[in-house]
N, C-alpha and C positions, 0 to 999 in steps of 0.2 A: 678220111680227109685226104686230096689228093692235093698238088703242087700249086699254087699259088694263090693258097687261104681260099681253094673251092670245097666244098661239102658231095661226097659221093651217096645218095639215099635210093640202095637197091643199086638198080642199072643208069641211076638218074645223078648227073654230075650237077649243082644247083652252084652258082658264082659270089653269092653271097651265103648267109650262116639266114637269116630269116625266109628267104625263097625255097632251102632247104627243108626249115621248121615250120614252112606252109602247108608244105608237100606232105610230112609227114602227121602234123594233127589236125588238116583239113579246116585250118582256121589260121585269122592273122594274128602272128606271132611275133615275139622281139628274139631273132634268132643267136643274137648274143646270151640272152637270160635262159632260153629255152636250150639249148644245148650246154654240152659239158666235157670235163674231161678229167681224170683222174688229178690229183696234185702231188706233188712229192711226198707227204705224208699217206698215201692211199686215200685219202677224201676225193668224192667226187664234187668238184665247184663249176661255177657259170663260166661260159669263155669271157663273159665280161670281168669276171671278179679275174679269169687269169689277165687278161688284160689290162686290168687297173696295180695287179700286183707287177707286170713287168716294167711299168710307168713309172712307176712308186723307184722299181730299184734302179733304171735308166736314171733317175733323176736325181738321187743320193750316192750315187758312183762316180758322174761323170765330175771330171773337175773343177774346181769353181776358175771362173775367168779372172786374171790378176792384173790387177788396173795398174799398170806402167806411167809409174810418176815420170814426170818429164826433169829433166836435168838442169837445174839454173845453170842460165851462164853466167863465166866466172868472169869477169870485168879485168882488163889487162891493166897493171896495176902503172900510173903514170908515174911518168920519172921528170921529178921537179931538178931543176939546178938552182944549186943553194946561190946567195949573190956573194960570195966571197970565190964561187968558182966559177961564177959570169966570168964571159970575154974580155980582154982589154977589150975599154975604148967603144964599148956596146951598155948606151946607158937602159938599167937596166926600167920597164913601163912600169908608170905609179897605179898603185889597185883605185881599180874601175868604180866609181861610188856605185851599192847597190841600189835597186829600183825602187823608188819611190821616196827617196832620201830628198833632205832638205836642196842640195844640188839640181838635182833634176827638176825638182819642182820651178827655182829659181832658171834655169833654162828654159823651161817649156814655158813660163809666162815672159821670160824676154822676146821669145821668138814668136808669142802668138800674137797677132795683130791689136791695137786697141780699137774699140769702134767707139766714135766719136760722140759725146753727150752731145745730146738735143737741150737746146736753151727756150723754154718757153716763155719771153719776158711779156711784161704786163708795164702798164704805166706806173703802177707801185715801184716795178722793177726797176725800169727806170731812172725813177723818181731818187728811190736808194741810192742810184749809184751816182748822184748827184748829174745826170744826164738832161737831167728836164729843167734845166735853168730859166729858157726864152718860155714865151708865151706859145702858145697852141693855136695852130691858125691852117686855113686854105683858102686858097684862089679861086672862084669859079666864075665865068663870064667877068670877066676884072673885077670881082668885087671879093674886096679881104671877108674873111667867116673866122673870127677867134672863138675860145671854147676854153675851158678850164678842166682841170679834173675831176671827174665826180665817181666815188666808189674805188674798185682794184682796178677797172679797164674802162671806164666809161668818161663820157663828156657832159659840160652844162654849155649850151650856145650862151651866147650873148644875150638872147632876149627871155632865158630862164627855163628855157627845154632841154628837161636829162635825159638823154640815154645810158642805156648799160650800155654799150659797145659802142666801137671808135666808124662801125659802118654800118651803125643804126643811124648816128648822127652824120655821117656823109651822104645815105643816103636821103636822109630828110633836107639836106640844104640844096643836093643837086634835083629835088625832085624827081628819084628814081624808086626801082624796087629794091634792090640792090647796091652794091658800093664796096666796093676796098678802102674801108677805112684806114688801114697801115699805110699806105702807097697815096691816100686822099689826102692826110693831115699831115702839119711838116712843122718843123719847130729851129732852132738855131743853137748849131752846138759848133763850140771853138770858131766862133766867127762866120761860119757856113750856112746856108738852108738846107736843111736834109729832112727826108721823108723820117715817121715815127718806125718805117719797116730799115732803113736803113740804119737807124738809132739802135733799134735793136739787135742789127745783126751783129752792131759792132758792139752790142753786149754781151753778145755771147762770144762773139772773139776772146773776151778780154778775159770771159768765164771757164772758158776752156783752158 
């Protein structure tokens, strides 16, 4: 063997331990298995078995690597002032209610906005609220159209034609397809003529 793990065979220096043991049994050989070398005991072993034995002790010698716990930090410890050695004259702050306490709850609904109920009245509605006193009538081409109630929202005409809705029966008196019945029929409240939509509105005013 010469200096940097080459194999000398004869006159012939060979760079690996197999190209060596080519050389020598004129066949392809595993030049670790096929070569050898004495052991401390006088045995002759494979350069691989010396090689798995120098492994073996590289790896049960070296030290084991020691895992460096990390150091808690130590929290600086606060310094309360008691209130008998508070300041003159320095009133001392009342504790902060915690989150989610009755307090805050009662804060966050003062400050959150209310959005407004929608009123959807009906001639029942109405009726209840003792609103629908006057007769039920419209104007069209000067001629008066009275009407009665018939059902939750509907009309009876005068000459015994019911609708469900207040602009099924507008639209059957003006001759259209269509009709705003709220804004078409009008009735009289506290003295007034007002449309059945303005009647309404002002029931939800008084609902809110």
């Amino acid at each position: 063997m010469v200096g940097g793990g080459r194999l000398e065979v004869g006159d012939t220096v060979f760079e690996t331990p197999s190209a060596a043991g080519v050389h020598a049994a004129k066949r392809s050989v595993n030049g670790w298995d096929f070569w050898g070398a004495a052991s401390g005991d006088g045995t002759l072993v494979s350069l691989s078995e010396l090689r798995r034995r120098l492994q073996t002790s590289e790896s049960t010698t070296a030290p084991a690597a020691r895992a460096v716990e990390p150091t808690p930090a130590t929290a600086a410890p606060t310094q309360l002032t008691p209130p008998e050695h508070a300041p003159l004259g320095v009133p001392s702050e009342p504790p902060k209610p915690e989150a989610g306490s009755d307090s805050d709850r009662a804060a966050e609904g003062s400050a959150r906005p209310r959005t407004p109920r929608r009123i959807e009245g009906t001639l029942d509605d109405l009726a209840r609220a003792g609103m629908l006193e006057g007769d039920i009538f419209a104007t069209y081409k000067g001629e008066r159209h009275e009407a009665t109630r018939a059902g939750s929202n509907g009309l009876r005409l005068s000459d015994g034609t019911e609708f469900r809705s207040l602009s099924l029966a507008g639209a059957h008196v003006c001759g259209r397809i269509s009709c705003n019945g709220w804004t078409f029929w009008k009735t009289e409240h506290e003295g007034k003529v007002v449309t059945l939509a303005q009647l309404r509105a002002l029931l939800g005013e008084q609902s809110g």
